[in-house]
C-alpha positions in Angstrom: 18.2 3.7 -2.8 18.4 2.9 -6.7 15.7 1.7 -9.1 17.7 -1.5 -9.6 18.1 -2.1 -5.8 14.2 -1.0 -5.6 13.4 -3.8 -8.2 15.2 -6.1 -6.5 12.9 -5.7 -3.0 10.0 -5.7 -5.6 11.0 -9.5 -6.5 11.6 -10.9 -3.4 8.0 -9.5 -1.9 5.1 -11.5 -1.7 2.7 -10.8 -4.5 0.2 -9.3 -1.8 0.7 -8.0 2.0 -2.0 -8.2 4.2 -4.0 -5.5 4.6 -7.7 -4.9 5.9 -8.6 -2.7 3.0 -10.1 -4.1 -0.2 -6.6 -4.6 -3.0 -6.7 -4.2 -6.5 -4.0 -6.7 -8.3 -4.4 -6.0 -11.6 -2.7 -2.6 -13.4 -4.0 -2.5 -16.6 -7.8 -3.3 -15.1 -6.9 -0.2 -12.6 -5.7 2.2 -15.3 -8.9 1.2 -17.3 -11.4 1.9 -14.8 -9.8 5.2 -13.6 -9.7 6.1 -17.6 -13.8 5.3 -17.5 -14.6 7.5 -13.9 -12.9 10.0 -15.3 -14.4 10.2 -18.5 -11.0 9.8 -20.3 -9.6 13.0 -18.3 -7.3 11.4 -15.6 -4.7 13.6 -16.9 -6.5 16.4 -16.1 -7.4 14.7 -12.5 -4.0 14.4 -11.9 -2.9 17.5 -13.3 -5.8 19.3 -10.5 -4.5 17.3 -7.8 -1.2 18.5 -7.9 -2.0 22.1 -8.6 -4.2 21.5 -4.9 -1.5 20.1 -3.3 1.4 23.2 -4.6 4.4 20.8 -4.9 7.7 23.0 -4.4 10.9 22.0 -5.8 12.9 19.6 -3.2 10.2 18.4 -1.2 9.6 14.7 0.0 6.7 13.0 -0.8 4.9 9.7 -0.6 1.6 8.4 -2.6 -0.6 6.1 -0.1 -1.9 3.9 -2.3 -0.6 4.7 -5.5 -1.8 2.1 -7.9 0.5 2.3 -10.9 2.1 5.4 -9.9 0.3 7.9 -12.3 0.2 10.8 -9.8 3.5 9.9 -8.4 5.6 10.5 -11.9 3.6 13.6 -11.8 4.8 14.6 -8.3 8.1 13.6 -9.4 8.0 15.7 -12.4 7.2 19.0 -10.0 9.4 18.3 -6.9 12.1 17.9 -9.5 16.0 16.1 -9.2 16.8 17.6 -5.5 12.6 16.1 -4.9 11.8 12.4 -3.3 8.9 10.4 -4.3 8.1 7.0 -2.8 4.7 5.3 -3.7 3.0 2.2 -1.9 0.6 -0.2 -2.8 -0.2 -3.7 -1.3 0.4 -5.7 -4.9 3.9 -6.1 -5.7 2.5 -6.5 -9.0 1.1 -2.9 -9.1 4.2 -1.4 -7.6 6.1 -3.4 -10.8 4.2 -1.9 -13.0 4.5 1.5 -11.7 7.9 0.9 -11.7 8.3 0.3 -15.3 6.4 3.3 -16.1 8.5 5.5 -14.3 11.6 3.6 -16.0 10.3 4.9 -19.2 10.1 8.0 -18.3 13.5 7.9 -16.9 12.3 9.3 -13.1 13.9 7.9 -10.3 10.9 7.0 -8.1 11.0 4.5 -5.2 7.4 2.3 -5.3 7.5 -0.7 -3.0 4.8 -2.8 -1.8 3.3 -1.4 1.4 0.1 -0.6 4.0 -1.4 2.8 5.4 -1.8 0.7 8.8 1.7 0.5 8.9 4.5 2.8 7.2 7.6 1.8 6.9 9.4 4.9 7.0 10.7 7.4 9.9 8.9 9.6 11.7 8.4 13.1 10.0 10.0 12.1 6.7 8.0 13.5 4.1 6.6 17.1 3.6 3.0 16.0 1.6 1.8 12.3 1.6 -1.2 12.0 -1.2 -4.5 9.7 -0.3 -6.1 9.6 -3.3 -9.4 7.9 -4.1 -8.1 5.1 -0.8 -10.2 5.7 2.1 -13.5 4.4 0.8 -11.8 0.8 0.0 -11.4 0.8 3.8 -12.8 0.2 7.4 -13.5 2.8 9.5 -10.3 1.1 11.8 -7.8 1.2 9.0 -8.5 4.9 8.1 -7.7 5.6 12.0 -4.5 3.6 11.8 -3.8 5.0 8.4 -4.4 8.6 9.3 -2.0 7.8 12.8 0.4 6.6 10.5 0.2 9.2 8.2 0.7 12.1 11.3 4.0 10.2 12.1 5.3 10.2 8.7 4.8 13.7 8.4 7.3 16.6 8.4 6.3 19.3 11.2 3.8 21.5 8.7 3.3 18.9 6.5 0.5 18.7 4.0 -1.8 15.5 3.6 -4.1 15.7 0.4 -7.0 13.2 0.8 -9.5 12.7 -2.2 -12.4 10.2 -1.8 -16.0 10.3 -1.3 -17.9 11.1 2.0 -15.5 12.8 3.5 -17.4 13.9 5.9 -17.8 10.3 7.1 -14.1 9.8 7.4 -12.3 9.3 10.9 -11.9 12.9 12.4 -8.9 14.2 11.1 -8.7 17.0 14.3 -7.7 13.5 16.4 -4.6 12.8 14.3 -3.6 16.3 14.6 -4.4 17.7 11.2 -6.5 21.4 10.9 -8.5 21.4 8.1 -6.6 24.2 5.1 -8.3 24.3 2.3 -11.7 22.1 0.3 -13.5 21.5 -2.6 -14.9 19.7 -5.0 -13.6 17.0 -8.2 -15.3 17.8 -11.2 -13.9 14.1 -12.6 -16.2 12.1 -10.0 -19.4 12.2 -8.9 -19.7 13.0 -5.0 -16.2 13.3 -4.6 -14.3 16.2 -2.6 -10.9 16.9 -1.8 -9.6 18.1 1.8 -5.9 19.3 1.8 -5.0 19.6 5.5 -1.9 20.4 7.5 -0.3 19.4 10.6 1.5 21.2 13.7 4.5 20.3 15.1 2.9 20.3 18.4 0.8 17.5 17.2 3.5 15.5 15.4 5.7 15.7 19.0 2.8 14.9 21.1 2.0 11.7 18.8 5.4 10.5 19.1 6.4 11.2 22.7 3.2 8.6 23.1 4.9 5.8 21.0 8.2 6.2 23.1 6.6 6.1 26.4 4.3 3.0 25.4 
């Protein structure tokens, strides 16, 4: 799917899909307020995420949540041309924005509006989906739905990067069928950690033999 075809889906949208989780519609109010909880070093957040998460050339990847697709282009940059990188927010007019910014930068990134209760993608598509600085905009409900979703999206030894606050509060992640790889903590925010986990292919094939035989 092309940019121009992806900017096309983008105009036709509604401005805003329903979602229980709380939405942030404005880009440039996002980018602002991530430049002050970061003390002016969301480079260097971004540049630490992706160093967490190890991107290798040619892998598939999707950003839950991706605002206005900063961490995305930076994905992009390290899965490189054979790489795919889909972003999703629930503003149309955040995925418009990131859209534009990866147009300047000339990398071919496919942001569409979208929710973590429901994907719209195939099972076991991508090999690491990012959830950065989400979870604490949503009900405990949502991050279950979210986290199923996320399982079914997911390549067999896939890699989920979540960053937020509390994570020890979150949904188990054992249920979804993620083992806990690797933590620590985010020098950019206060009380906030990272967890990098992987799932089994066991766990993906258990999760959709369910769905079929609902």
């Amino acid at each position: 799917m092309d940019s121009n075809s992806n900017q096309q889906q983008g105009s036709n949208h509604p401005l805003t899909l329903e979602t229980s989780g709380q939405i942030i519609r404005w880009p440039r109010f996002y980018d602002a307020l991530l430049w002050v909880v970061t003390r002016g070093q969301e480079q260097a957040f971004r540049q630490l995420t992706a160093d967490i998460v190890g991107f290798q050339p040619g892998e598939s990847v999707l950003d839950v949540g991706c605002g206005t697709g900063t961490l995305a282009l930076l994905a992009k940059e390290r899965v490189g041309e054979t790489g795919l990188v889909f972003g999703i927010e629930p503003s149309a007019r955040m995925t418009d924005y990131a859209r534009r910014k990866a147009a300047r930068r000339r990398l071919a990134i496919d942001f569409q509006p979208g929710v973590i209760e429901k994907l719209a993608f195939p099972d076991q598509t991508f090999d690491v989906v990012l959830c950065v600085v989400v979870f604490h905009h949503m009900p405990d409900e949502a991050k279950r739905q979210g986290l199923d979703e996320i399982a079914r999206v997911l390549k067999p030894g896939g890699r989920l990067l979540v960053v937020d606050s509390n994570l020890h509060l979150l949904p188990s992640f054992e249920k979804a069928g993620f083992t806990q790889m690797d933590s620590g903590e985010i020098p950019f925010f206060s009380d906030y950690c990272f967890a990098l986990w992987k799932i089994g292919s066991a766990a993906i094939s258990d999760a959709v033999g369910q769905e079929v035989g609902a």
